[in-house]
Backbone and ligand atoms as CSV (ligand in chain L), in Angstrom:
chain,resi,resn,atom,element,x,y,z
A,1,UNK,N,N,5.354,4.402,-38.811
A,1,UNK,CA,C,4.197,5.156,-39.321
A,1,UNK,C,C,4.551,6.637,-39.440
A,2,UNK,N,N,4.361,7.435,-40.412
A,2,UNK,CA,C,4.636,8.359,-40.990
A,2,UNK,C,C,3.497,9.066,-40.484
A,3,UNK,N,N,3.068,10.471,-39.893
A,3,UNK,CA,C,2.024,11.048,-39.699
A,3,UNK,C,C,1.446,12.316,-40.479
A,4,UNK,N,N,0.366,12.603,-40.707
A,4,UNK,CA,C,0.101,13.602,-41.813
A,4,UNK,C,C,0.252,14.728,-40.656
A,5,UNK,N,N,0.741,16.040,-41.397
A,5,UNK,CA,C,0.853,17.155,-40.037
A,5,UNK,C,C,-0.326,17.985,-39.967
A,6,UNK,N,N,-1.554,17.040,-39.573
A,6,UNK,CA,C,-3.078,18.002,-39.597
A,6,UNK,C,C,-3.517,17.699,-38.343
A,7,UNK,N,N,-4.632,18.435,-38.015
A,7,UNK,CA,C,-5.484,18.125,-36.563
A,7,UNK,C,C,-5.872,16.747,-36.480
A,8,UNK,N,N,-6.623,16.542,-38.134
A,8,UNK,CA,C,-7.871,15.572,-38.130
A,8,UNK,C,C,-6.548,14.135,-38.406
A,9,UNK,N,N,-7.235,12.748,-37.930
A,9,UNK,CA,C,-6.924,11.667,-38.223
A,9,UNK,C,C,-6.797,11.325,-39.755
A,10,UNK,N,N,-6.274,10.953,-40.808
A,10,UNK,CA,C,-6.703,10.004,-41.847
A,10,UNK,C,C,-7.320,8.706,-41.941
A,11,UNK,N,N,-7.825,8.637,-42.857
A,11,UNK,CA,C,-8.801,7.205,-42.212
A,11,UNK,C,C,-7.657,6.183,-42.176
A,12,UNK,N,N,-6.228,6.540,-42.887
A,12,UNK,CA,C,-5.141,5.284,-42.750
A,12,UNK,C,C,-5.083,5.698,-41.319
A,13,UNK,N,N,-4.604,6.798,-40.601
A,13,UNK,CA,C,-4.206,6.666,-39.189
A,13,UNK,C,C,-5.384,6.291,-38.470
A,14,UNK,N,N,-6.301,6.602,-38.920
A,14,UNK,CA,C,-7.479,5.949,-37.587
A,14,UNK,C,C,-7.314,4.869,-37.449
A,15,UNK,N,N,-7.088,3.871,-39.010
A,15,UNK,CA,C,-7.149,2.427,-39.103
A,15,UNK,C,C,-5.830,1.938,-38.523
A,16,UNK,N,N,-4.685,2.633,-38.670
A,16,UNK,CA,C,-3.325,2.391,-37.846
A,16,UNK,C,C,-3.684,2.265,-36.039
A,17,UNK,N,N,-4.179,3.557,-35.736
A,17,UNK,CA,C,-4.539,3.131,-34.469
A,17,UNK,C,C,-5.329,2.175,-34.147
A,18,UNK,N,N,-6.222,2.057,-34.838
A,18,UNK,CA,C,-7.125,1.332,-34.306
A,18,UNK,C,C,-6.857,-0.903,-34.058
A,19,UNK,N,N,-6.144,-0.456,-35.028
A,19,UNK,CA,C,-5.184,-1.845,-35.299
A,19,UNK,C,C,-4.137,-2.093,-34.188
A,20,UNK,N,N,-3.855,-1.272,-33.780
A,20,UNK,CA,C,-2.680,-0.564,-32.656
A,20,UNK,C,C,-3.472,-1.093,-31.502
A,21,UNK,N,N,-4.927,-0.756,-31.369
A,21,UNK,CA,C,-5.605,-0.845,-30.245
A,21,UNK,C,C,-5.581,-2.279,-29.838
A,22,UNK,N,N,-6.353,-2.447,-31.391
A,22,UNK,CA,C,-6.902,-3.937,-31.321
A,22,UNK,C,C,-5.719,-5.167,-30.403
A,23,UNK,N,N,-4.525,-4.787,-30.955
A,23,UNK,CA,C,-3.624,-6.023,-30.568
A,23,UNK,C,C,-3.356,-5.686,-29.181
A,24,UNK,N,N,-3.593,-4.533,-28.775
A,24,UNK,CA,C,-3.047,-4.316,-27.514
A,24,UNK,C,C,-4.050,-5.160,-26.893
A,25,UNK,N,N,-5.404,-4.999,-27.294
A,25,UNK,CA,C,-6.711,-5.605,-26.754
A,25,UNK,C,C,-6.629,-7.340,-26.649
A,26,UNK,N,N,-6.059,-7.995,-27.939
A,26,UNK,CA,C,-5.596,-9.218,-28.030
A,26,UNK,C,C,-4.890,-9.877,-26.988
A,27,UNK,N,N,-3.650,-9.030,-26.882
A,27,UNK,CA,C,-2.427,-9.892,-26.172
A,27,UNK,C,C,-2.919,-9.752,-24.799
A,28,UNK,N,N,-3.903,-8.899,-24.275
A,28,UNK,CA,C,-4.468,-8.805,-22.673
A,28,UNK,C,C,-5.132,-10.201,-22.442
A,29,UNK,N,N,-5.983,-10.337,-23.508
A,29,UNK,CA,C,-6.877,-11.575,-24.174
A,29,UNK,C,C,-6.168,-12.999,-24.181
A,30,UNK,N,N,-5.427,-13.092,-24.785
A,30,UNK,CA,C,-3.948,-13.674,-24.765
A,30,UNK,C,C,-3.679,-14.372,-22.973
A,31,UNK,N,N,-2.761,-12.926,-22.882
A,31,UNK,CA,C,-2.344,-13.327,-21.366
A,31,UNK,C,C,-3.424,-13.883,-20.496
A,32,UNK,N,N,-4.285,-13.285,-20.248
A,32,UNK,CA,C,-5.394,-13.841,-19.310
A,32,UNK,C,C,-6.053,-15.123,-19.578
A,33,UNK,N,N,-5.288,-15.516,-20.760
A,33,UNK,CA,C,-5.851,-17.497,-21.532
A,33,UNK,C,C,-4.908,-17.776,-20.249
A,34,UNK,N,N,-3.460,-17.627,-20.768
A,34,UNK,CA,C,-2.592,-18.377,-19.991
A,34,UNK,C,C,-2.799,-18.376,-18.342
A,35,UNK,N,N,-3.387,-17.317,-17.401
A,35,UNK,CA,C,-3.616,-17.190,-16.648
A,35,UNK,C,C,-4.355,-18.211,-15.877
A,36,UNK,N,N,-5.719,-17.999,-16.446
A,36,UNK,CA,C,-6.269,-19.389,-16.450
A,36,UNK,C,C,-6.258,-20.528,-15.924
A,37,UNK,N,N,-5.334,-20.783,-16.988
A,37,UNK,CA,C,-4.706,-22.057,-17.835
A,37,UNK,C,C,-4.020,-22.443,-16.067
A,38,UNK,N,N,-2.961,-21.950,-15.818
A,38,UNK,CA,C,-2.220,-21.840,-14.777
A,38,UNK,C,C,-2.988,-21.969,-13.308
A,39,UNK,N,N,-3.775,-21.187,-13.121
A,39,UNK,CA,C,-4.855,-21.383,-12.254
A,39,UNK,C,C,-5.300,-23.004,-12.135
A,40,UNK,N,N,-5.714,-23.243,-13.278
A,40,UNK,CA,C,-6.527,-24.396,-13.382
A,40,UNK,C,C,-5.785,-25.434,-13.094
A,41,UNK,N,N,-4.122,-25.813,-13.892
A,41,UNK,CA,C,-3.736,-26.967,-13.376
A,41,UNK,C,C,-2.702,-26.930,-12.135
A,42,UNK,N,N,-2.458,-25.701,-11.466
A,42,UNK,CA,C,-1.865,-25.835,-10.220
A,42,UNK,C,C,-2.636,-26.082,-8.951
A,43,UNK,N,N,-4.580,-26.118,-9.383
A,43,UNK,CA,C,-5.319,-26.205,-8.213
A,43,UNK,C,C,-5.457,-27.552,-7.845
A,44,UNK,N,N,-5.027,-28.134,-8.413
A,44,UNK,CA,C,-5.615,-30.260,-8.021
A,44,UNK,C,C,-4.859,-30.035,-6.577
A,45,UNK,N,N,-5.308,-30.098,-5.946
A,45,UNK,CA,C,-5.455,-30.436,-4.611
A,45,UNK,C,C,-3.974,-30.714,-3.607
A,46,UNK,N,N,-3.746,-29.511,-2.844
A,46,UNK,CA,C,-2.542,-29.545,-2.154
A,46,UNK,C,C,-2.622,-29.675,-0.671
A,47,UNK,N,N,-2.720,-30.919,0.197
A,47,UNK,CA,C,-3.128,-31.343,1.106
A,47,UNK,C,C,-2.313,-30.491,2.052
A,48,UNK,N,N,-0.927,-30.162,1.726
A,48,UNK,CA,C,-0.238,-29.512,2.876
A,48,UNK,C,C,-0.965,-27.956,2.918
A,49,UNK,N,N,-0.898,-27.817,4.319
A,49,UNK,CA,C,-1.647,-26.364,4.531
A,49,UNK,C,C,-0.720,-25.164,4.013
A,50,UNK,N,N,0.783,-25.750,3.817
A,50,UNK,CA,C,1.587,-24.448,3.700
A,50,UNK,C,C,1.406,-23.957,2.344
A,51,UNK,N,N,1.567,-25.482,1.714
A,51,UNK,CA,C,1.334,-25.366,0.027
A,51,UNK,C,C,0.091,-24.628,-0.258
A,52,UNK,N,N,-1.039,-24.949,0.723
A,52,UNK,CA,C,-2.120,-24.008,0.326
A,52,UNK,C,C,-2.079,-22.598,0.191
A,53,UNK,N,N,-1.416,-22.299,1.783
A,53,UNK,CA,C,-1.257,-20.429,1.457
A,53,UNK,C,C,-0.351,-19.999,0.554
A,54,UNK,N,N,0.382,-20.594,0.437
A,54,UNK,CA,C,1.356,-20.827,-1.213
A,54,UNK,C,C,0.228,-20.466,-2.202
A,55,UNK,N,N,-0.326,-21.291,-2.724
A,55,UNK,CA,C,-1.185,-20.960,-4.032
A,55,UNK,C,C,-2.071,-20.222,-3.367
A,56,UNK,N,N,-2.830,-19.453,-2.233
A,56,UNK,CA,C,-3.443,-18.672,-2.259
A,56,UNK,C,C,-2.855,-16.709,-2.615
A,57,UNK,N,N,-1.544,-17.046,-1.683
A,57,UNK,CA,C,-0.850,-16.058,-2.036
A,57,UNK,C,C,-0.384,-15.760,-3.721
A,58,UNK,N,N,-0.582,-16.972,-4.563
A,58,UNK,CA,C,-0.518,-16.530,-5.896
A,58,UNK,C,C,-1.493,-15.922,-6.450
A,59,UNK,N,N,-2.746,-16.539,-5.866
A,59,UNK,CA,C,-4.352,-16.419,-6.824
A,59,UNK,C,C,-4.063,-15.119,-6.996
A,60,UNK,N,N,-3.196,-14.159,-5.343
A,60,UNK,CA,C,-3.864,-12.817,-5.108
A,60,UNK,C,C,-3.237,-12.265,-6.030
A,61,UNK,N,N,-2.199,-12.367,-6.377
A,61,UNK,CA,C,-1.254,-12.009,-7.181
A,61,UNK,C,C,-2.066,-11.941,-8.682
A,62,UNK,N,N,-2.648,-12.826,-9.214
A,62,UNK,CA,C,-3.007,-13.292,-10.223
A,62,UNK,C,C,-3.983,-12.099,-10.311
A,63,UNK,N,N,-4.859,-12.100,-9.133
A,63,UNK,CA,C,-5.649,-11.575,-9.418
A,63,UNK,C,C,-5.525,-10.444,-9.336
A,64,UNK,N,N,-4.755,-9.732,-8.796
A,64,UNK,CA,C,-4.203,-8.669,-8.930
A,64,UNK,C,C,-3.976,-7.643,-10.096
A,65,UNK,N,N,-3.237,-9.065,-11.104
A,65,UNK,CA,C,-2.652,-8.598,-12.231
A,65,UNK,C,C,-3.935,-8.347,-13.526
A,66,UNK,N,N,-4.577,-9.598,-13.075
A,66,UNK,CA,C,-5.674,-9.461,-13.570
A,66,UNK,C,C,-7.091,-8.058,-13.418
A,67,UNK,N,N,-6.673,-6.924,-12.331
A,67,UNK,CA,C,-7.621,-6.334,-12.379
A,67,UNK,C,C,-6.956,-4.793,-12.787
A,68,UNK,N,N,-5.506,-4.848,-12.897
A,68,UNK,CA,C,-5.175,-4.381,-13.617
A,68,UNK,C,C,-5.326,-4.212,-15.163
A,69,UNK,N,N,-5.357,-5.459,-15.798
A,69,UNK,CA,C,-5.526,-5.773,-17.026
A,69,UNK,C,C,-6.780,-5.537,-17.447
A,70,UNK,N,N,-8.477,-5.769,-16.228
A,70,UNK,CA,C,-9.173,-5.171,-16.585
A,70,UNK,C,C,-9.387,-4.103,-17.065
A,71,UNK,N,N,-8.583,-3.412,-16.199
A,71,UNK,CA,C,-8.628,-1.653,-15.952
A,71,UNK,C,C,-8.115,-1.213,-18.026
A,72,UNK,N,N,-7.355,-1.449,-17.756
A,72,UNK,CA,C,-6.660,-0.874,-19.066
A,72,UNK,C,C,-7.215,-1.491,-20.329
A,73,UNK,N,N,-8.217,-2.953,-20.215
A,73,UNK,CA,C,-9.104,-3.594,-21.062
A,73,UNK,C,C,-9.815,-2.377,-21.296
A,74,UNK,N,N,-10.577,-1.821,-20.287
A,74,UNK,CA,C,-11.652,-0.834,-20.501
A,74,UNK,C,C,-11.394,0.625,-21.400
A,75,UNK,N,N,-10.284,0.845,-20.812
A,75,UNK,CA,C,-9.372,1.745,-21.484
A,75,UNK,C,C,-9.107,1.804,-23.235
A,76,UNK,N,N,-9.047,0.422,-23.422
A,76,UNK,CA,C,-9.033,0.067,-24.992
A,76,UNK,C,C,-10.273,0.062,-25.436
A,77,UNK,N,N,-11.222,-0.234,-24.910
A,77,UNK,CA,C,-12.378,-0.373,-25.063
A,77,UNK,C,C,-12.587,1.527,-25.617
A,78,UNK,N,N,-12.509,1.835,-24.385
A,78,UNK,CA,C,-13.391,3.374,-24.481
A,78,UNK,C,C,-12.274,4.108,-25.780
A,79,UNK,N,N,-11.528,3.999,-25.606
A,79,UNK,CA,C,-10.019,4.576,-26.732
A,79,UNK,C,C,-10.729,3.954,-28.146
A,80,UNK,N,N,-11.668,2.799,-28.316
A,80,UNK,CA,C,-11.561,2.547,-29.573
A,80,UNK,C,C,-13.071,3.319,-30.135
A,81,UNK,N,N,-13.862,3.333,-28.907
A,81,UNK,CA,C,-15.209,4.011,-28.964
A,81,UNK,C,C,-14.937,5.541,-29.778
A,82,UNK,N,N,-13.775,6.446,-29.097
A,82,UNK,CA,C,-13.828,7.705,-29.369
A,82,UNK,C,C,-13.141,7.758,-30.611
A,83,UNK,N,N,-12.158,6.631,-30.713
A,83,UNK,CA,C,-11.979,6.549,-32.472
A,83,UNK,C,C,-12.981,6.638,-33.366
A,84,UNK,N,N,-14.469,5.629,-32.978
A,84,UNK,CA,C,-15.474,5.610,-33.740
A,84,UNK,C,C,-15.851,7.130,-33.994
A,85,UNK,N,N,-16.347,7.819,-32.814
A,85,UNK,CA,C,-16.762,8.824,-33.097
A,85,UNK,C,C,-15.513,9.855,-32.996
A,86,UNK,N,N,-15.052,10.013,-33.652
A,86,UNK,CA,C,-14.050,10.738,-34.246
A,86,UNK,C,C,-13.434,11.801,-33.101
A,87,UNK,N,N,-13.471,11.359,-31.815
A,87,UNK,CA,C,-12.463,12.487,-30.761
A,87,UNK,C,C,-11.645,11.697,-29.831
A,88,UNK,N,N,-10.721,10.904,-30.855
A,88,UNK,CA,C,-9.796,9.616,-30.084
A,88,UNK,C,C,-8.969,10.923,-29.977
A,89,UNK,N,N,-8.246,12.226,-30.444
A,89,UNK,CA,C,-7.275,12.635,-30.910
A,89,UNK,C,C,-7.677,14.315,-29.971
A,90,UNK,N,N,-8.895,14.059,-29.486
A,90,UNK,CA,C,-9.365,15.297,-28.563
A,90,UNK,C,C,-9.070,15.343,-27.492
A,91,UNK,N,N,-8.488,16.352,-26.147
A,91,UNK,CA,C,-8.435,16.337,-25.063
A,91,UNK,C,C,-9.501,16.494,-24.435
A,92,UNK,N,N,-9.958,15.365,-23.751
A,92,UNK,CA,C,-10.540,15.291,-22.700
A,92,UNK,C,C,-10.706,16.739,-21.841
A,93,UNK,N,N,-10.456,17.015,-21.469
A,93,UNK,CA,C,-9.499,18.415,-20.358
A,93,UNK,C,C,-9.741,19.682,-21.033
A,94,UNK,N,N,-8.892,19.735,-22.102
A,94,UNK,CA,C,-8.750,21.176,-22.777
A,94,UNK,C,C,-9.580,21.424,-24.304
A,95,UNK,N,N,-9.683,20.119,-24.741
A,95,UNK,CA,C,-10.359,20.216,-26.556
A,95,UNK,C,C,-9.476,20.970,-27.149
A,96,UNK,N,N,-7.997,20.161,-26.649
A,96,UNK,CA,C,-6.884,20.903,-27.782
A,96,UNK,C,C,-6.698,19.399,-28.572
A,97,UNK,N,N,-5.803,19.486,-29.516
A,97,UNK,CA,C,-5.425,18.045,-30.094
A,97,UNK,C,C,-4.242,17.625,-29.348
A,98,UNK,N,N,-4.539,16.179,-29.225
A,98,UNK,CA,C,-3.365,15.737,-28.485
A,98,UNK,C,C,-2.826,15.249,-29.779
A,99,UNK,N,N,-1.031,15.275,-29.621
A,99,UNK,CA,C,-0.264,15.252,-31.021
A,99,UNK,C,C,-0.297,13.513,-31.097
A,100,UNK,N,N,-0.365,13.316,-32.550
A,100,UNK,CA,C,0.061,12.180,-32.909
A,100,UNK,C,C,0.604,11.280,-31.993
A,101,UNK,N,N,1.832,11.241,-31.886
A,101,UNK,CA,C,3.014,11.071,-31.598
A,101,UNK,C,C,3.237,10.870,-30.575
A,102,UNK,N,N,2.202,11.268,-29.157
A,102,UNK,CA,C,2.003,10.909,-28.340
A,102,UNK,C,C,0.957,10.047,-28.317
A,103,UNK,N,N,-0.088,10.103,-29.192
A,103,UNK,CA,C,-0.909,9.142,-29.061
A,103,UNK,C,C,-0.045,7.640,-29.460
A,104,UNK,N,N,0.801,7.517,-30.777
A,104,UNK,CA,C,1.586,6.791,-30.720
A,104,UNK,C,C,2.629,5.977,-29.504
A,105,UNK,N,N,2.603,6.980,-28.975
A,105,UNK,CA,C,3.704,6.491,-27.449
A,105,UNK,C,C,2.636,5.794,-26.676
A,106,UNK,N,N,1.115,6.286,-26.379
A,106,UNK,CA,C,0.057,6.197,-25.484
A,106,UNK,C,C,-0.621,6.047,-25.978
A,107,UNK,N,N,-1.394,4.727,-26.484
A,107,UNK,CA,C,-2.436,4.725,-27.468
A,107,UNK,C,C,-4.296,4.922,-26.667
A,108,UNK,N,N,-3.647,4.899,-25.466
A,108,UNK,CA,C,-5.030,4.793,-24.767
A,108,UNK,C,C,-4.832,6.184,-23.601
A,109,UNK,N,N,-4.450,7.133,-24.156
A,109,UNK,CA,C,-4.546,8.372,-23.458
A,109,UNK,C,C,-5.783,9.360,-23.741
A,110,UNK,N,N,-5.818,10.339,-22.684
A,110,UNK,CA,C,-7.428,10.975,-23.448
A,110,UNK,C,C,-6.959,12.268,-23.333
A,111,UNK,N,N,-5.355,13.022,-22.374
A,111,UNK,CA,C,-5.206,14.108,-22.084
A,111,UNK,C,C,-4.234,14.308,-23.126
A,112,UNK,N,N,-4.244,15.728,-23.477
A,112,UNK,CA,C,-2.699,16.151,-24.007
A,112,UNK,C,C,-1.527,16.018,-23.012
A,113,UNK,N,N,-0.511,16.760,-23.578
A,113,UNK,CA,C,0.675,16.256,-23.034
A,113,UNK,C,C,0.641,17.914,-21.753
A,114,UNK,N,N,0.025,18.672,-21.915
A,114,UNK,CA,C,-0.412,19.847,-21.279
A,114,UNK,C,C,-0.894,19.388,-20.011
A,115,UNK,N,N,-2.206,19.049,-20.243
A,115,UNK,CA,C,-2.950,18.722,-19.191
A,115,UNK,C,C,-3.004,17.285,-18.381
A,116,UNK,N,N,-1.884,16.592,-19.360
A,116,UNK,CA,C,-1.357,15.185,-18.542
A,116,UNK,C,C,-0.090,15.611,-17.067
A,117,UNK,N,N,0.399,16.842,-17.450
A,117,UNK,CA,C,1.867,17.156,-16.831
A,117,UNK,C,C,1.067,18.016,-15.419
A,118,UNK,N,N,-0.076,18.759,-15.721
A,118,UNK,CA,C,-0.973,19.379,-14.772
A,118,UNK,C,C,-1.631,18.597,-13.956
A,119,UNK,N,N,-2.017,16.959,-14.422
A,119,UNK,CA,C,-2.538,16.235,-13.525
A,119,UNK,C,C,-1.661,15.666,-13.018
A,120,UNK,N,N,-0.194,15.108,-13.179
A,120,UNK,CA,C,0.761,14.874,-12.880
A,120,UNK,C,C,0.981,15.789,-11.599
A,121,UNK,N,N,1.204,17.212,-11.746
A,121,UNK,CA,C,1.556,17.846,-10.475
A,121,UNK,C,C,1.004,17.756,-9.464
A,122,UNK,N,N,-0.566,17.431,-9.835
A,122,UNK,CA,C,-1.359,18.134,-8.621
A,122,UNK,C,C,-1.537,16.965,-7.633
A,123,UNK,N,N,-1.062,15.372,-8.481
A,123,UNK,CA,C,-1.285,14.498,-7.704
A,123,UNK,C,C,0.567,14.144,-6.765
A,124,UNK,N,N,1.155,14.852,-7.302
A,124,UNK,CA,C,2.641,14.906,-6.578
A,124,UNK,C,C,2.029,15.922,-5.477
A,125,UNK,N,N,1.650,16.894,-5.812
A,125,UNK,CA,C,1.256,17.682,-4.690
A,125,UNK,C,C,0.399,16.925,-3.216
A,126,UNK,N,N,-0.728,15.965,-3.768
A,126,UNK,CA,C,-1.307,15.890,-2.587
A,126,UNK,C,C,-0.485,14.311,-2.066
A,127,UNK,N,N,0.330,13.922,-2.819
A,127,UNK,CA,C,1.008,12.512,-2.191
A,127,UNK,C,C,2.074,12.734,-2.753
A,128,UNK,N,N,3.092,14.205,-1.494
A,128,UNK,CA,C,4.346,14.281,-1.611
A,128,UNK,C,C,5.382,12.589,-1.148
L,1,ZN,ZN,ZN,-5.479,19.193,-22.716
């Protein structure tokens, strides 16, 4: 994708991102079928107790991964909202433009690359 060198989005790049979003939104959609899926036919019934904490120690896992995947679900969610209203491309933080190009790298970011490196420090700071 080629980017126009302006503040504002084109409605092709909005629709690029937003397409961008979408699949990211899919394959979460996706994975969490298979998840499932997995869940469902490893539960028929494992009489040994060890085998049990066995598959319990997976669920956690599972579920784990799974509330991760929420997290960043929401993320796509709200990333596609501010596309609608036209400040996918605004900092959160500063109301500078965050560049293209990083939104490209990070499609679900809300800081510039400024005020991403500032929140970066301050959290090295309090969990040296
Ligand atoms: Zn900023």
């Amino acid at each position: 994708m080629e980017f126009v060198d302006s503040p504002e989005l084109t409605p092709e790049e909005v629709e690029y991102f937003r397409k961008k979003l979408e699949e990211m939104q899919q394959k979460i959609y996706d994975d969490s079928g298979e998840t499932v899926q997995q869940m469902k036919t490893s539960n028929k019934g494992f009489p040994d107790p060890s085998d049990r904490a066995h598959l319990e120690a997976e669920s956690i896992t599972t579920l784990r991964i799974r509330d991760r995947e929420r997290k960043l679900l929401k993320k796509i969610q709200e990333a596609l909202q501010r596309l609608e209203d036209k400040e996918y491309n605004i900092c959160e933080e500063c109301d500078e433009i965050i560049r293209k190009e990083r939104l490209d790298a990070r499609p679900v970011t809300t800081l510039c690359i400024d005020c991403k490196e500032k929140e970066e420090q301050i959290e090295k700071a309090q969990h040296p």
